[in-house]
C-alpha positions in Angstrom: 192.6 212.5 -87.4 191.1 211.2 -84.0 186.8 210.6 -83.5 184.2 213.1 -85.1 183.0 213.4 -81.8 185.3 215.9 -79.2 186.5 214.3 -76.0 184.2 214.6 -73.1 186.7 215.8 -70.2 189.8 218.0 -70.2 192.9 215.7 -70.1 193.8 214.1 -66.9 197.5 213.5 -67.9 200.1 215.3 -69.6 203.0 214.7 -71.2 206.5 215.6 -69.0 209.1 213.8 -70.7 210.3 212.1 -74.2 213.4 209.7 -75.0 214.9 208.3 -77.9 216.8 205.1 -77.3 220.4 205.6 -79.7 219.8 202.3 -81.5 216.1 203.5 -82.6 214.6 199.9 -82.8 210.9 199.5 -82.9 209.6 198.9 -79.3 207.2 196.5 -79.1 206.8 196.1 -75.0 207.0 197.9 -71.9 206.0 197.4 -68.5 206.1 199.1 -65.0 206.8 196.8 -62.1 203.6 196.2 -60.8 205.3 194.3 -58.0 207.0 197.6 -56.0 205.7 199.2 -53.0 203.5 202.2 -53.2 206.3 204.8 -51.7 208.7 202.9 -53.9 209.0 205.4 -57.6 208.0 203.9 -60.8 210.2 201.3 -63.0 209.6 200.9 -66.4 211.4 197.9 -68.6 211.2 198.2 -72.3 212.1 195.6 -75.4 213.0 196.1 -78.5 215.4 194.6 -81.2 218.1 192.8 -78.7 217.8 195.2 -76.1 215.9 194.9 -72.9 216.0 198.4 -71.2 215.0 199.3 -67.7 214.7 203.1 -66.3 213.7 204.7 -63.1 210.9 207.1 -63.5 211.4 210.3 -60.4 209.5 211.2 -57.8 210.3 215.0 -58.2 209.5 217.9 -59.9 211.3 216.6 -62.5 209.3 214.4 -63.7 212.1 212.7 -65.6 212.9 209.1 -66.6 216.6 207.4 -66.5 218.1 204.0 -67.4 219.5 202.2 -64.8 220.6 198.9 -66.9 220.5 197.8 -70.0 220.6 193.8 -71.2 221.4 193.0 -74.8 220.6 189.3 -76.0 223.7 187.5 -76.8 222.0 186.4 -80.5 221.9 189.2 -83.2 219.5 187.4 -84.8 216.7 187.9 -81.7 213.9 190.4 -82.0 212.4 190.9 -78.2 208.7 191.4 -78.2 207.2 190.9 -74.7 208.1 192.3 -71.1 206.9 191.3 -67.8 208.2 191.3 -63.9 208.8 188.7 -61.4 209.7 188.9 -57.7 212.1 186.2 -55.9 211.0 186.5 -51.7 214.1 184.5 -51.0 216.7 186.7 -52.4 214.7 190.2 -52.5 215.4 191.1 -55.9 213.6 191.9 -58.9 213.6 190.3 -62.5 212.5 191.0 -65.8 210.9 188.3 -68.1 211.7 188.5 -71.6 210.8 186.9 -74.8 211.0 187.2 -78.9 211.4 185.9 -82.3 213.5 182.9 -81.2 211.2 181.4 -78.4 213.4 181.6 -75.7 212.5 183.3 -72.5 215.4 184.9 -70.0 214.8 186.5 -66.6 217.0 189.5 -66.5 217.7 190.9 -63.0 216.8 194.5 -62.8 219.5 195.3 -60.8 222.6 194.3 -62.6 221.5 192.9 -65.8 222.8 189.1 -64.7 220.5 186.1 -66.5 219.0 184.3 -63.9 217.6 181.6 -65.5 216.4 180.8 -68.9 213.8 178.8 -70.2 213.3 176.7 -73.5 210.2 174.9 -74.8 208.4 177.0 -77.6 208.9 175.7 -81.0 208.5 179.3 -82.4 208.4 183.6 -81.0 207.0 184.1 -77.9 204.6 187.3 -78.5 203.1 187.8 -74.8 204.4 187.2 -71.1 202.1 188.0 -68.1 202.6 187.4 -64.7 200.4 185.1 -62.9 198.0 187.2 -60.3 198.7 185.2 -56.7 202.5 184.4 -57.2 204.6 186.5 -59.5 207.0 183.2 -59.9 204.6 182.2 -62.3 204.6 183.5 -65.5 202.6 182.9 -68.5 203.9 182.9 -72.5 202.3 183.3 -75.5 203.1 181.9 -78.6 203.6 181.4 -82.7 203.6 177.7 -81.5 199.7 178.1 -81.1 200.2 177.5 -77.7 200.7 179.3 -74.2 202.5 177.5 -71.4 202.9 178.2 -68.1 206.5 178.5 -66.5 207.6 178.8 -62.9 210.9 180.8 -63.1 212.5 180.2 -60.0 212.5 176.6 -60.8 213.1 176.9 -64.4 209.5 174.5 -65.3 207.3 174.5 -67.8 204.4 173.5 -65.6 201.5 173.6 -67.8 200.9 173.6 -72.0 197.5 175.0 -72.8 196.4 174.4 -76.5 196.3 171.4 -78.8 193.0 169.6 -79.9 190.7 172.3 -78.7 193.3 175.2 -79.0 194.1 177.6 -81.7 194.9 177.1 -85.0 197.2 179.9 -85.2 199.5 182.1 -83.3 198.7 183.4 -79.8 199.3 186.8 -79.5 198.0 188.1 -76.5 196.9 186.7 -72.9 196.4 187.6 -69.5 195.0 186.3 -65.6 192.0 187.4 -64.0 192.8 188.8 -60.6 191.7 186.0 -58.8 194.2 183.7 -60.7 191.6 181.4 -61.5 190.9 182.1 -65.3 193.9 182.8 -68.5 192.4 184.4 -71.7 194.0 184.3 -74.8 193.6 186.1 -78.3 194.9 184.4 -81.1 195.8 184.8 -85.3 193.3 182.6 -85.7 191.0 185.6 -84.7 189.2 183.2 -81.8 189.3 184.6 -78.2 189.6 181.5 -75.7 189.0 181.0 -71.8 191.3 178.3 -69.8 190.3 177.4 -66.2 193.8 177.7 -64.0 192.1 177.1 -60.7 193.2 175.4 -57.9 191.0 172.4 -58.7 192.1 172.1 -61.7 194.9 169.9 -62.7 197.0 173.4 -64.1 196.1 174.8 -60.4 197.3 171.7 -59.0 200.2 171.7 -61.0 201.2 175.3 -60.3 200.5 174.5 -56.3 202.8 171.8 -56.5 205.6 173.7 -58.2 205.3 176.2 -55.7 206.3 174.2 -53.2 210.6 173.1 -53.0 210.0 170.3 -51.3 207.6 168.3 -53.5 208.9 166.4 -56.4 209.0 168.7 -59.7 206.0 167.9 -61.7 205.7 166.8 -65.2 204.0 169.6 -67.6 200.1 169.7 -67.5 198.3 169.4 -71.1 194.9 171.3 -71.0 193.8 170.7 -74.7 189.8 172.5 -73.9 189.1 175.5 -72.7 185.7 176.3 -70.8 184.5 179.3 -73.0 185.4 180.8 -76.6 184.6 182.4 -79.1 185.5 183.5 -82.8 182.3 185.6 -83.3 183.9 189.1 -82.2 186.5 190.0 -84.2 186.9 189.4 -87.8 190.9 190.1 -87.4 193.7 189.3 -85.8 193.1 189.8 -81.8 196.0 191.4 -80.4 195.3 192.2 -77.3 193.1 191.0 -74.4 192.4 192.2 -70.9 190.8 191.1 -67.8 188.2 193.8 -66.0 186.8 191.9 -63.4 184.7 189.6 -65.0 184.6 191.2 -68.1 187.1 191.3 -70.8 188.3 193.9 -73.0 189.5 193.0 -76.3 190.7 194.0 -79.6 191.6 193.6 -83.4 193.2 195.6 -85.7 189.5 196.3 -86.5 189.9 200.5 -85.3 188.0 199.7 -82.3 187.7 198.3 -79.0 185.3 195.8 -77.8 184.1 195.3 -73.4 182.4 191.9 -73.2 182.0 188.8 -71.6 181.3 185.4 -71.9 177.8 184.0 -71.1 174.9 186.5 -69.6 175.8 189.3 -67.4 174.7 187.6 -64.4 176.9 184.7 -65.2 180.6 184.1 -63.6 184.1 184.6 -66.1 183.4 181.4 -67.7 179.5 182.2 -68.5 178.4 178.8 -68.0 181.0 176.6 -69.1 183.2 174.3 -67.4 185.2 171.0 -68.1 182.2 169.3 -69.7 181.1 172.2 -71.6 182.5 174.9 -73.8 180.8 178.4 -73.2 179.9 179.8 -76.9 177.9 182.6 -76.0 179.2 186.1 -75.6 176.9 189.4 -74.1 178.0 192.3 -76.0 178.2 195.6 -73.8 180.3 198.7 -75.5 182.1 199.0 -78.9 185.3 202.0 -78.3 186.2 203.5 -81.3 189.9 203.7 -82.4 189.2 205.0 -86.2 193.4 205.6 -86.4 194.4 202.0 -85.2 194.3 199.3 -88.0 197.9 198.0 -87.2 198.1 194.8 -85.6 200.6 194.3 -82.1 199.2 197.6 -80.5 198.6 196.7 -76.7 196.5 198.8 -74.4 196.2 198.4 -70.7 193.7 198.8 -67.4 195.4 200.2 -64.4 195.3 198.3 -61.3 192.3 200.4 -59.9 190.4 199.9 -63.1 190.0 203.5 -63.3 190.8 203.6 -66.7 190.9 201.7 -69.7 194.1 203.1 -72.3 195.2 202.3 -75.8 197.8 204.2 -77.9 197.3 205.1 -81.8 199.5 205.0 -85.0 199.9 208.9 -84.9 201.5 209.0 -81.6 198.6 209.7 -78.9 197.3 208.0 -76.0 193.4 207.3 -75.9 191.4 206.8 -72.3 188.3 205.2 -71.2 187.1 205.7 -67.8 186.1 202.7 -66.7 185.1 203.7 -62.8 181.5 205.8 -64.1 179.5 202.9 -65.0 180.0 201.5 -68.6 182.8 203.4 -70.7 181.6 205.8 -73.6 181.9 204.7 -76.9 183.9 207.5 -77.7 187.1 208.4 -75.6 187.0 210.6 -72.8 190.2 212.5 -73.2 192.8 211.9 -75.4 196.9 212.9 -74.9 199.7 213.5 -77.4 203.3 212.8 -76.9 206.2 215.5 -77.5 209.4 215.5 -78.9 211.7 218.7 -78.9 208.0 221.0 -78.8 206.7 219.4 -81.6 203.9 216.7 -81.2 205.6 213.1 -82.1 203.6 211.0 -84.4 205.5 207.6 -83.8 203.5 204.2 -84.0 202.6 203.6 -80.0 203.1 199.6 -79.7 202.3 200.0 -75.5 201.0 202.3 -73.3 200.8 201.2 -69.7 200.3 202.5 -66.4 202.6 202.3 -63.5 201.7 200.0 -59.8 200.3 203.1 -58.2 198.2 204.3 -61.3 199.5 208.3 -61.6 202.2 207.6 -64.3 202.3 205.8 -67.9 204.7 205.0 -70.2 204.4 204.4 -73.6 207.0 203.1 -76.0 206.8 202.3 -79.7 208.3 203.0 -83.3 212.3 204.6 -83.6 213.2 203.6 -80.3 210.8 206.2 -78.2 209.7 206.2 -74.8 207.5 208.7 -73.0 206.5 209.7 -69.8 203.0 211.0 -68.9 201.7 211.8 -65.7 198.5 212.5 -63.7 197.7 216.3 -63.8 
């Protein structure tokens, strides 16, 4: 099990601390709130079956983990798939934004577990959330509809819908914002990887503007049916997962490996060299990771904040890192860390491994209802 090759560098994190949630659904999403101050501790929200879950991770010696609410959907017939945070200035609380099998998105309050608001508009599951980079009240979704939209959630909008003519031709899995706000990737079913321009001269980036703004009249929803760059010429699978690293992306299939790229030539922007007019086609290739015990599909790996390090966890319960802050990242990993439950090494299915806002903690969550704490040694 694991590469031929032995890992380069002594683990950096270790395991501190396991859970089993009672109900032992399969996890599929977690998330820290990436939105908290840095002398603020680590909170973690998980989803699985009905059940959203949020815990506070210590500060101590401890290095223990504790729920502090818990949510359950009011249909028995939802599955909840995707996590992610918002923050609301006016009122000084924090939400969580969830979404599933039935296509309809709730923000939870982390606090007390009260819906805040809830939003309709996808004709099928909502696989992905991801908060937008300059305003956390926007919040992007993923979809079986083959489409992503773009909500503001203290409004209760759809602002934008992204996908149509140009779009993909099967469900969207995974997405995410550059840090700049200006670019949304998305990997699809349909095995294509596309680029949509969000920028404030955009009509999207106009829209979003606008709907920032309580005064101005609500808009209508934006259709952007091109996007400037894609491409269908990397993966040969489904692509579950894609992540921003500057102006590279990170992406990958259920393929048993991991692929940094980017669109156009090195010297090029995000986009390469496409825009409104014209679709960028051409990808630069830079490093293919090996994951030789990943060929399941809805495994998410993650980049922490500093881009430090680049994480993904495997089917046998292990947590693989990349350093990404030494020049271009090894083919092989650099240090790899398994999970324990009750002394014995856990071999549960990791759906997400993530890292929390200051970068020393993860989490990862996954099959029978299990959560686990890591930290930085």
């Amino acid at each position: 099990m694991g590469d031929s090759k032995a890992s380069q560098c002594p683990p950096e994190f270790v395991c501190s601390a396991v859970q089993q949630q009672k109900q032992g659904h399969t996890l599929y999403g977690c998330a820290f709130n990436q939105l908290l101050p840095d002398d603020f501790p680590p909170v973690l929200a998980t989803v699985g079956g009905t059940r959203l879950t949020v815990y506070m991770f210590t500060d101590d010696d401890s290095k223990s983990f504790f729920p502090i609410i818990q949510y359950q959907d009011p249909c028995k017939e939802e599955s909840l798939y995707a996590i992610t945070w918002t923050y609301n200035a006016v009122t000084d609380r924090h939400a969580c934004v969830i979404g599933g099998e039935r296509g309809i998105i709730r923000v939870v309050d982390s606090s007390d577990g009260r819906v805040w608001k809830t939003l309709i508009g996808h004709g099928g599951a909502v696989n992905d959330l991801r908060t937008f980079s300059k305003d956390s009240s926007i919040v992007a979704s993923a979809s079986k509809d083959l489409t992503v939209r773009l909500w503001n959630v203290r409004f209760s909008e759809c602002i934008a819908i992204l996908g149509g003519t140009s779009g993909h031709r099967d469900q969207v899995l995974s997405i995410d914002f550059d840090e700049r706000g200006e670019y949304l990737v998305s990997g699809s079913m349909d095995h294509s990887i596309m680029l949509w321009n969000v920028s404030g001269d955009t009509d999207v980036g106009r829209a979003i503007e606008q709907s920032l703004d309580p005064v101005k009249p609500r808009p209508q929803p934006v259709e952007l049916h091109f996007p400037v760059a894609q491409s269908r010429d990397l993966h040969a699978n489904y692509v579950d997962c894609v992540r921003f690293v500057g102006e590279f992306l990170i992406s990958k299939s259920c393929e048993r490996n991991i692929q940094l790229w980017k669109f156009g030539e090195v010297r090029d922007g995000a986009a390469g060299r496409g825009n409104s007019g014209v679709v960028e086609t051409f990808s630069c290739h830079m490093v293919l990771m090996n994951m030789p015990d990943l060929d399941t599909w809805f495994a998410r790996m993650d980049v922490d904040l500093h881009r430090k390090y680049l994480l993904c966890g495997t089917q046998s319960g292990s947590l693989r890192f990349w350093k990404l802050d030494e020049g271009l990242p090894t083919r092989t990993h650099n240090f790899e860390v398994r999970g324990y439950v009750k002394n014995s090494q856990s071999k549960f299915m990791v759906r997400q491994a993530v890292f929390s806002h200051r970068g020393d903690v993860v989490a990862a969550c996954g099959a029978n209802g299990l959560v686990a704490r890591f930290d930085r040694v």
